[in-house]
N, CA, C and O atoms as CSV, one atom per row, in Angstrom:
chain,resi,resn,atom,element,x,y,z
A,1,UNK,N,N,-32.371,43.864,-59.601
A,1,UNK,CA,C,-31.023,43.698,-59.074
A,1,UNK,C,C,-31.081,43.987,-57.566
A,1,UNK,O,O,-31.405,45.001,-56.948
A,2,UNK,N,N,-30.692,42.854,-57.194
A,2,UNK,CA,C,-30.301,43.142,-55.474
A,2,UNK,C,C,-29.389,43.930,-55.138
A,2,UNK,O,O,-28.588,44.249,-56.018
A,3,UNK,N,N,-29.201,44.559,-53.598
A,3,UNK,CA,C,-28.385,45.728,-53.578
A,3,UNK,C,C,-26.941,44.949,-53.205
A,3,UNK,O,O,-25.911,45.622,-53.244
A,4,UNK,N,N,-26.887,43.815,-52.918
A,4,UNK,CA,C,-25.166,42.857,-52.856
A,4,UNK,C,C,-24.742,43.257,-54.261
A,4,UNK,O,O,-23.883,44.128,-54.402
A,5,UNK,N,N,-25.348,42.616,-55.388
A,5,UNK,CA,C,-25.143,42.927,-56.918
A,5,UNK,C,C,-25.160,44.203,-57.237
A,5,UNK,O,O,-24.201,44.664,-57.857
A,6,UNK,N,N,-26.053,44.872,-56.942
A,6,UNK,CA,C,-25.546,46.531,-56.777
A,6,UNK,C,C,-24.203,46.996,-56.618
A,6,UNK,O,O,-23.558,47.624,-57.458
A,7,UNK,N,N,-23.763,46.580,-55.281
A,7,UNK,CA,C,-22.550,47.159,-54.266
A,7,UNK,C,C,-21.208,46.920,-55.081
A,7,UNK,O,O,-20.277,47.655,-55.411
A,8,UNK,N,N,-21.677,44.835,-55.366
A,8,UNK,CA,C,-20.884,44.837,-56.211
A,8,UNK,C,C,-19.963,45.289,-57.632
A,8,UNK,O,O,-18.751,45.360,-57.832
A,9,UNK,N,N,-21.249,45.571,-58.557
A,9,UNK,CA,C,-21.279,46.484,-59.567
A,9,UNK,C,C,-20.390,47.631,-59.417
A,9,UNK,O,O,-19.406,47.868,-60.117
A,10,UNK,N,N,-20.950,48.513,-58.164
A,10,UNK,CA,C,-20.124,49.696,-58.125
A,10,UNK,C,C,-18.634,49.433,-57.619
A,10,UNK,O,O,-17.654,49.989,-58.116
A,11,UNK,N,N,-18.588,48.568,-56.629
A,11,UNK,CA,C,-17.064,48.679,-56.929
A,11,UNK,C,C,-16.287,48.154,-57.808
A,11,UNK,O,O,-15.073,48.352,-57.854
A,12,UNK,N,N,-17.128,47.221,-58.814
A,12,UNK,CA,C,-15.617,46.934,-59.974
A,12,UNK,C,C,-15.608,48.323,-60.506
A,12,UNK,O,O,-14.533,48.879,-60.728
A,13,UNK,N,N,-16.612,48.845,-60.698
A,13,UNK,CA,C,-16.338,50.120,-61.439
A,13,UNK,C,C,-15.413,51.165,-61.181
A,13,UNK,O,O,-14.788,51.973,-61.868
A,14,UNK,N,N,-15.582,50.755,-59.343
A,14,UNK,CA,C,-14.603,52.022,-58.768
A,14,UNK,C,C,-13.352,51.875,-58.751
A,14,UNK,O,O,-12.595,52.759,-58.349
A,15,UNK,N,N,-12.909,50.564,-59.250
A,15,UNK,CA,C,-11.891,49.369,-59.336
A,15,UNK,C,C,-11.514,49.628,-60.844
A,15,UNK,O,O,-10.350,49.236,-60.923
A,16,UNK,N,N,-11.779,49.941,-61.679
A,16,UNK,CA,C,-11.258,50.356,-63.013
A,16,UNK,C,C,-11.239,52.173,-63.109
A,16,UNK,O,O,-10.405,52.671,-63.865
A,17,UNK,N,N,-12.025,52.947,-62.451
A,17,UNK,CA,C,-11.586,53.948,-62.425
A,17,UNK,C,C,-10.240,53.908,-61.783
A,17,UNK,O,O,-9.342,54.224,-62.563
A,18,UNK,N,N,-9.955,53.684,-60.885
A,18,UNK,CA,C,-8.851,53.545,-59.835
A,18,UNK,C,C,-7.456,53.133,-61.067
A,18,UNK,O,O,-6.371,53.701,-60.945
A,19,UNK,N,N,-7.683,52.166,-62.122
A,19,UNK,CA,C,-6.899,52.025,-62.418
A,19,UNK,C,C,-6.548,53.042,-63.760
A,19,UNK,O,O,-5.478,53.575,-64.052
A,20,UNK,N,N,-7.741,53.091,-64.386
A,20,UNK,CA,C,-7.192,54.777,-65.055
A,20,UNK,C,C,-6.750,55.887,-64.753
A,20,UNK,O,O,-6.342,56.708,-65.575
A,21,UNK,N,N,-6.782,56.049,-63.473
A,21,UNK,CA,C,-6.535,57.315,-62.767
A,21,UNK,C,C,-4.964,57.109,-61.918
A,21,UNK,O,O,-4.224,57.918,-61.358
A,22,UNK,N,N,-4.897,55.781,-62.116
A,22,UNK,CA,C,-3.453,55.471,-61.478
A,22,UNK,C,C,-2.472,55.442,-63.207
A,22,UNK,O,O,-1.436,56.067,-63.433
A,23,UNK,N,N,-3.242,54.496,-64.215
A,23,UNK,CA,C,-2.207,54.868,-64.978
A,23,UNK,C,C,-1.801,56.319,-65.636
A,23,UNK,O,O,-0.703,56.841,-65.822
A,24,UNK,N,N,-3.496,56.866,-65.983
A,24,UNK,CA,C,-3.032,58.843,-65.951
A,24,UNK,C,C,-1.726,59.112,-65.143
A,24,UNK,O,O,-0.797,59.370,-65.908
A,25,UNK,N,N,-1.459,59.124,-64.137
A,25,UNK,CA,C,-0.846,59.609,-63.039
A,25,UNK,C,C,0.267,58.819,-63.400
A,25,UNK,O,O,1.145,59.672,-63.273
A,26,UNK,N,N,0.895,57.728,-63.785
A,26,UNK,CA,C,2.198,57.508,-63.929
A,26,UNK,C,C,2.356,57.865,-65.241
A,26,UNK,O,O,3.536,58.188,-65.377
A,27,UNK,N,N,1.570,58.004,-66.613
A,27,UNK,CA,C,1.905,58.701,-67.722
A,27,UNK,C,C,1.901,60.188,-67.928
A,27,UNK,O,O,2.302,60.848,-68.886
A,28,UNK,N,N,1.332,60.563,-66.757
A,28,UNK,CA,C,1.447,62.456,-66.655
A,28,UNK,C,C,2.316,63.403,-67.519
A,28,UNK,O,O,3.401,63.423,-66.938
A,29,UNK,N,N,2.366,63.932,-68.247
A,29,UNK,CA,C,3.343,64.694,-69.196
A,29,UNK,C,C,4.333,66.258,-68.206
A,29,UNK,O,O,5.483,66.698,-68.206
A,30,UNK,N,N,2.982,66.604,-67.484
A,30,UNK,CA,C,3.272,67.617,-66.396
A,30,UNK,C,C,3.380,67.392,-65.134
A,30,UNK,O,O,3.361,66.318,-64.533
A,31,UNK,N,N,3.524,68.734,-64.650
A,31,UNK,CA,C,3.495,68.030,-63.001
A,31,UNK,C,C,1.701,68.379,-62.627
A,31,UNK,O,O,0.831,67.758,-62.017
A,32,UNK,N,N,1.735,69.311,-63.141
A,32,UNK,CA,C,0.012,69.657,-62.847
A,32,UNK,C,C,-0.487,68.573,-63.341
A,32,UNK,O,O,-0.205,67.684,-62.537
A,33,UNK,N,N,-1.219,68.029,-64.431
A,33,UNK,CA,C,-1.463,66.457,-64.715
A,33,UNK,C,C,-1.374,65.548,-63.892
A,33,UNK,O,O,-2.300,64.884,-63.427
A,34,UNK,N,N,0.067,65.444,-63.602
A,34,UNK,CA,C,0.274,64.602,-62.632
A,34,UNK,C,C,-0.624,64.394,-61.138
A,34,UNK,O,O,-1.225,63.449,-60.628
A,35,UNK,N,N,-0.379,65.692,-60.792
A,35,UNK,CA,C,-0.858,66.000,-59.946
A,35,UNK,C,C,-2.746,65.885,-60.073
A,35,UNK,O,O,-3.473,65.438,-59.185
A,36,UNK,N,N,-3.020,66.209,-60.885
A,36,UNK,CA,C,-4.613,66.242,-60.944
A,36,UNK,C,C,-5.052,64.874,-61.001
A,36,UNK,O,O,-5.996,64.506,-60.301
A,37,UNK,N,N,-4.489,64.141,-61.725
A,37,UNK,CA,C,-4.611,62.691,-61.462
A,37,UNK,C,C,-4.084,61.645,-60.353
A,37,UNK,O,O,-4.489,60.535,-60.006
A,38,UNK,N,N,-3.345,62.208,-60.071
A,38,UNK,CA,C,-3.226,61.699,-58.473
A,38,UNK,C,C,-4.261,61.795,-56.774
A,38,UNK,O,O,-4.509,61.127,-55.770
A,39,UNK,N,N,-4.569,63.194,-57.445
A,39,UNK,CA,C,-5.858,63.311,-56.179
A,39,UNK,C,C,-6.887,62.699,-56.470
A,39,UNK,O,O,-7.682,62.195,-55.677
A,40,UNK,N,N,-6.940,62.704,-57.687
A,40,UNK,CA,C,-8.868,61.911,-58.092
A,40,UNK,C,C,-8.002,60.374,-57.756
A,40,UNK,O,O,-8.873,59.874,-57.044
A,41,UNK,N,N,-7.111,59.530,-57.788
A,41,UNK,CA,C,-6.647,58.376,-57.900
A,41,UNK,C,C,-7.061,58.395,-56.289
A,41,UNK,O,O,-7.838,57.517,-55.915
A,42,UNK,N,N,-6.535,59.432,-55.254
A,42,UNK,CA,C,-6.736,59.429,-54.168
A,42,UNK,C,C,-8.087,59.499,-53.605
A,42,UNK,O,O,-8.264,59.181,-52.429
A,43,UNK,N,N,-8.939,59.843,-54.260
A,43,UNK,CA,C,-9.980,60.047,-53.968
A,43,UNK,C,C,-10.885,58.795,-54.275
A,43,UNK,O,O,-11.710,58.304,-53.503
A,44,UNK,N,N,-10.661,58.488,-55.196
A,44,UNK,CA,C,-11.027,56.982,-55.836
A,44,UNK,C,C,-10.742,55.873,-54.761
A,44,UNK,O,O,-11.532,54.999,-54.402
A,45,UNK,N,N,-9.575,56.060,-54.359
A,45,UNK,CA,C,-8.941,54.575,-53.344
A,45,UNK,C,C,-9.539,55.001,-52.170
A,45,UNK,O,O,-9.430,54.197,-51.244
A,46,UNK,N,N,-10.082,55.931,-51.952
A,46,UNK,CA,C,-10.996,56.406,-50.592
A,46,UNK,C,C,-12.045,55.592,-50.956
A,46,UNK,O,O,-12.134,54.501,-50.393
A,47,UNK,N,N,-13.241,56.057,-52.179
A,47,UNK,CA,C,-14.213,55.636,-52.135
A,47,UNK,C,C,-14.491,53.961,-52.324
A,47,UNK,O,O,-15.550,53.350,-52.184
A,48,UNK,N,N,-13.062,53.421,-52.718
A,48,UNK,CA,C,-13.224,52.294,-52.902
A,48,UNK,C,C,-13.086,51.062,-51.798
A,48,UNK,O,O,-13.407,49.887,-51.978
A,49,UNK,N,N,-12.432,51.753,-50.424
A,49,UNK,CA,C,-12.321,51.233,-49.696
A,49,UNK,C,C,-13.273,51.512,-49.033
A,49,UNK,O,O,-13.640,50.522,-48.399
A,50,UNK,N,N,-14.341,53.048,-48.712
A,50,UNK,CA,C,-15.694,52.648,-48.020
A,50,UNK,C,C,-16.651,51.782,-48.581
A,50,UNK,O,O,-17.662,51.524,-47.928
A,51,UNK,N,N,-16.420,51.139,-50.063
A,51,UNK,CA,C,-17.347,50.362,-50.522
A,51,UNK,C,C,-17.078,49.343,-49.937
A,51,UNK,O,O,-17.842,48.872,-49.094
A,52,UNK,N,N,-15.934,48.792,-50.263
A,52,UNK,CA,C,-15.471,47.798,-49.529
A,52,UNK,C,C,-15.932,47.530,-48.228
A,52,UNK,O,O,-16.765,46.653,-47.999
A,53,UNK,N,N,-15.348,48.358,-47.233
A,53,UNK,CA,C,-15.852,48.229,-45.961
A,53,UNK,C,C,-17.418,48.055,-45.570
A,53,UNK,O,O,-17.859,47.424,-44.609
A,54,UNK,N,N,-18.324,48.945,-46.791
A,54,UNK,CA,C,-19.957,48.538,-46.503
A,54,UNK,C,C,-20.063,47.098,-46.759
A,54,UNK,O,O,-20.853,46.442,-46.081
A,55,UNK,N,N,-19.332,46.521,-47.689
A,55,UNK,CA,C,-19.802,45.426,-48.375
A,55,UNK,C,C,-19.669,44.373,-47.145
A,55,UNK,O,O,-20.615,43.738,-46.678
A,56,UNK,N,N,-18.248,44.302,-46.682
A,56,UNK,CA,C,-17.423,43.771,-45.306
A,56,UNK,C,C,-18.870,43.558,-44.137
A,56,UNK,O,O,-19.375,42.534,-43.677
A,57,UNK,N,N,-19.239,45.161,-43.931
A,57,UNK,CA,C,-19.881,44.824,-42.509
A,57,UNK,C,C,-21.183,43.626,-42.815
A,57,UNK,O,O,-21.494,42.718,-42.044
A,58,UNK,N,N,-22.017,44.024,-44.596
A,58,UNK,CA,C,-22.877,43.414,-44.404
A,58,UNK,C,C,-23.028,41.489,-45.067
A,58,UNK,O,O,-23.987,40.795,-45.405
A,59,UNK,N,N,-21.065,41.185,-44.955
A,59,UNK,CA,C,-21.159,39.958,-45.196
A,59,UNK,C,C,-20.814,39.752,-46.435
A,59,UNK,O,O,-20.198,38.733,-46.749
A,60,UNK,N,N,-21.102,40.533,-47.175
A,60,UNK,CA,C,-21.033,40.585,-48.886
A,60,UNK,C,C,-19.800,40.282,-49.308
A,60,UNK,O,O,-19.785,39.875,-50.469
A,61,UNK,N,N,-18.646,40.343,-48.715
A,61,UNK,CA,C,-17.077,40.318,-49.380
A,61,UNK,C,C,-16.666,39.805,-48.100
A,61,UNK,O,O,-16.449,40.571,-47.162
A,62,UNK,N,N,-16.499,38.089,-47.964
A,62,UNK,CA,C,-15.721,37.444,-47.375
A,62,UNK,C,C,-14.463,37.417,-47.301
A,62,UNK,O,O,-14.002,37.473,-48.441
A,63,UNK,N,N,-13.764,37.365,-46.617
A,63,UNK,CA,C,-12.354,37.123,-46.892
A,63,UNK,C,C,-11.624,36.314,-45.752
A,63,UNK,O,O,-12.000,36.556,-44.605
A,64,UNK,N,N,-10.593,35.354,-45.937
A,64,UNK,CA,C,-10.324,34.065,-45.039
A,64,UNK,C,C,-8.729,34.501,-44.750
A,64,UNK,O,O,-7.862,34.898,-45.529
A,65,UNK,N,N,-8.707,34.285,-43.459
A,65,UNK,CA,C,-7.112,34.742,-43.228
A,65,UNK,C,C,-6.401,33.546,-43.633
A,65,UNK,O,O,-6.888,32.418,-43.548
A,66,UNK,N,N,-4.509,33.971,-44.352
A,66,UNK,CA,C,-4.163,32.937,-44.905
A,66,UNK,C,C,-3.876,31.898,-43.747
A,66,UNK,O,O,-4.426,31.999,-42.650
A,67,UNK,N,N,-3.215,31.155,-43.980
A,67,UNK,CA,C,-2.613,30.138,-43.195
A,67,UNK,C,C,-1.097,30.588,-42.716
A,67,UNK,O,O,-0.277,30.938,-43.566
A,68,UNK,N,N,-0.798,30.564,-41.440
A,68,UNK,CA,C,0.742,31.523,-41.247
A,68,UNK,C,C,1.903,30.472,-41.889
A,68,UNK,O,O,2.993,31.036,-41.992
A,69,UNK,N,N,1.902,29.182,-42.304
A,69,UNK,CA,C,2.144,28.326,-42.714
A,69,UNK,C,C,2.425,28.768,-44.366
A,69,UNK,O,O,3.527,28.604,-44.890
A,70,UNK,N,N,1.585,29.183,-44.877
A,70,UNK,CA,C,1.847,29.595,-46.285
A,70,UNK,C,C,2.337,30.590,-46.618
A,70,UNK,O,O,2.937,30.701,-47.687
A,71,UNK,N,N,2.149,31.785,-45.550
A,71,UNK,CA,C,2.566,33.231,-45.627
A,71,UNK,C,C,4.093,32.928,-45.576
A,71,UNK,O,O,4.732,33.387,-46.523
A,72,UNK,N,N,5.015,32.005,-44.324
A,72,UNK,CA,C,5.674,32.005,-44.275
A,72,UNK,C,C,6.697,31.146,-45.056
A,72,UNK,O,O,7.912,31.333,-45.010
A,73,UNK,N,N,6.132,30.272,-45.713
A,73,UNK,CA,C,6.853,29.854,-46.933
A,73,UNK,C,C,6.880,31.017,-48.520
A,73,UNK,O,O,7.806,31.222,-49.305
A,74,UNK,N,N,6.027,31.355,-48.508
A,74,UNK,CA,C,6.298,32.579,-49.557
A,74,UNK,C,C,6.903,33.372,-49.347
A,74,UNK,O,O,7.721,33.646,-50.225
A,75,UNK,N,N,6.898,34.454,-47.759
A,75,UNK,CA,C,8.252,35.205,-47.147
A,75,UNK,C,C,9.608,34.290,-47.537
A,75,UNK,O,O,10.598,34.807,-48.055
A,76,UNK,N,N,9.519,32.861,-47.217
A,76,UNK,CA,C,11.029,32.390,-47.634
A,76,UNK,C,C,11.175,32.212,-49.248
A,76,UNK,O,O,12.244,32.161,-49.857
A,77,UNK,N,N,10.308,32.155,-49.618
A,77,UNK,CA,C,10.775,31.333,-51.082
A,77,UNK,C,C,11.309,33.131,-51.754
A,77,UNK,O,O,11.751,33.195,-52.901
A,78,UNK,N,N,11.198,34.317,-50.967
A,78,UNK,CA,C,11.398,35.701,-51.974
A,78,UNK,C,C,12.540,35.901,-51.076
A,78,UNK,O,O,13.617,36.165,-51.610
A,79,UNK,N,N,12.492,35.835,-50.042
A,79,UNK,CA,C,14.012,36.436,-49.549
A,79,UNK,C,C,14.932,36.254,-49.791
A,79,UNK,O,O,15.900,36.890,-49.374
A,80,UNK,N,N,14.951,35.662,-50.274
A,80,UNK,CA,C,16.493,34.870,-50.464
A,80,UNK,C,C,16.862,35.305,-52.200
A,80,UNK,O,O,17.980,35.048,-52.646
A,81,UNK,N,N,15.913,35.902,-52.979
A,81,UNK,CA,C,16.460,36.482,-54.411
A,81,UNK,C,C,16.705,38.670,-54.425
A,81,UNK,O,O,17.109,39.240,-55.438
């Protein structure tokens, strides 16, 4: 396994922790609970965005800016409900 497929790997993973740790945190019974699952959620969306960002510098996770053309037809098509 190459380390792109690597990088990748780890962040879906960090990408489903993120989302257990976000739904913990809105099903919390306590506030402590709550709370304990909110920092690891926080801590999670940290590590998931330095993955991200490694992946970014070395090319690995492209991403294309939209068209201001489309952005701004979707801004209109919601404002108005």
């Amino acid at each position: 396994m190459d380390d792109k497929n690597l990088m990748e790997n780890i962040l879906l993973l960090e990408k489903g922790v993120c989302d257990l740790f976000l739904h913990g945190t809105i099903e919390s019974p306590t506030s402590s609970v709550h709370q304990a699952f909110n920092s690891a959620l926080g801590e999670s969306l940290t590590m998931q965005d330095t993955i991200y960002d490694m992946m970014a510098d070395k090319g690995w996770y492209p991403t294309e800016q939209a068209e201001q053309k489309k952005v701004n037809s979707v801004k209109q098509k919601f404002s108005g409900q």
